[in-house]
C-alpha positions, 0 to 999 in steps of 0.5 A: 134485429139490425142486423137484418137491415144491414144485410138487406142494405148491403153492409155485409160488415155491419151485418158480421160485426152485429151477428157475431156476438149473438151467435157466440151466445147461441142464437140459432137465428144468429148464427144462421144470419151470419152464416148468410152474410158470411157467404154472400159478402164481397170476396174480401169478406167472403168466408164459405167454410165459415158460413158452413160452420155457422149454418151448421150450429144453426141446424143443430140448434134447430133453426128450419132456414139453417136445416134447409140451407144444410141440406142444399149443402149436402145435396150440392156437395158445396164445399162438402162431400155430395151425400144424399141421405145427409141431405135428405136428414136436414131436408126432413128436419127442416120440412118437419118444422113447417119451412116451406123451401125445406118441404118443396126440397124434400117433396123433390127428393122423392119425386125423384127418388134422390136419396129415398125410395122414389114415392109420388104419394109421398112428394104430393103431400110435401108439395101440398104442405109448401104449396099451402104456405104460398111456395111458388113451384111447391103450387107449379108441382102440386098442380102438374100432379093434379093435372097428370094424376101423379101420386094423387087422383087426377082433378083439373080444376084443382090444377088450374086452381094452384097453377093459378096461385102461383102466377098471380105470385109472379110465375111464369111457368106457372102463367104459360101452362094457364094460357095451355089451360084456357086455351084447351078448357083444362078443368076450367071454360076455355077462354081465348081471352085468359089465355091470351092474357097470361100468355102475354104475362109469361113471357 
């Protein structure tokens, strides 16, 4: 879609010009892009309540992105009445379809209990479903619950395993709490060395 290129290259008016059509036909891929350019163009182009629109037809559509970006409204109150089950609603949607950031924001919902009943069980199995997918703090939060023993059996070595998928995707939580781990020998050999080497890389 060139529409993509426009946006990555900054040309938000390009961007606009090229989506609205394919939205007004009912591409929920469309309507989502628009509903993002809408939102991040310069101020003179800028039309949050637009892009509210959009993500919304999106959503209904099914588009997970749009879901997810739903649910961020919703649990943000941007532009909206904060309202945490309706949050929670287009968190669920979106996770169910298999989007990460969507499983990692439901995941939070029930770790904190925001909108749900609290459930560390639960959580644990959404995290695990981003962390999969190569979601960064999905894989920081699936290996803190490994580490602690929090809604799933205690196991070091699987914590050191996820802590370490997300450093070497570039976090830097992530990186700091492997320096912990090979300092102390956390389900892993200490290693003064590592743990050096991460320390140094997160931060």
């Amino acid at each position: 879609m060139p529409a993509i290129g426009a946006l990555r290259l900054g040309d938000h008016a390009q961007a606009i010009d090229a989506l609205q059509p394919l939205a007004r036909q009912g591409s929920a891929e469309a309507q989502y892009l628009l509903g993002v350019a809408l939102e991040s163009a310069p101020e003179e182009q800028r039309d949050v309540a637009a892009a509210r629109d959009w993500y919304l037809k999106a959503a209904q559509n099914g588009n997970a992105s749009a879901q997810n970006q739903m649910g961020t409204i919703y649990y943000t109150g941007r532009g909206v009445e904060k309202d945490l089950a309706e949050a929670l609603r287009w968190f669920r949607a979106s996770a169910e379809q298999g989007n990460p950031q969507g499983q990692f924001n439901l995941a939070m919902r029930y770790l904190d209990g925001e909108g749900v009943a609290q459930n560390a069980v639960e959580a644990v199995g959404w995290f695990r479903r981003g962390a999969e997918q190569g979601h960064g703090w999905a894989q920081v939060y699936l290996g803190a619950a490994l580490q602690k023993g929090v809604g799933v059996r205690r196991d070091l070595a699987a914590a050191h395993d996820w802590f370490l998928k997300a450093a070497e995707g570039g976090n830097k939580p992530a990186m700091k709490e492997l320096s912990r781990i090979y300092q102390l020998g956390l389900g892993v050999p200490a290693d003064e060395a590592k743990s050096r080497l991460w320390a140094e890389r997160g931060q």
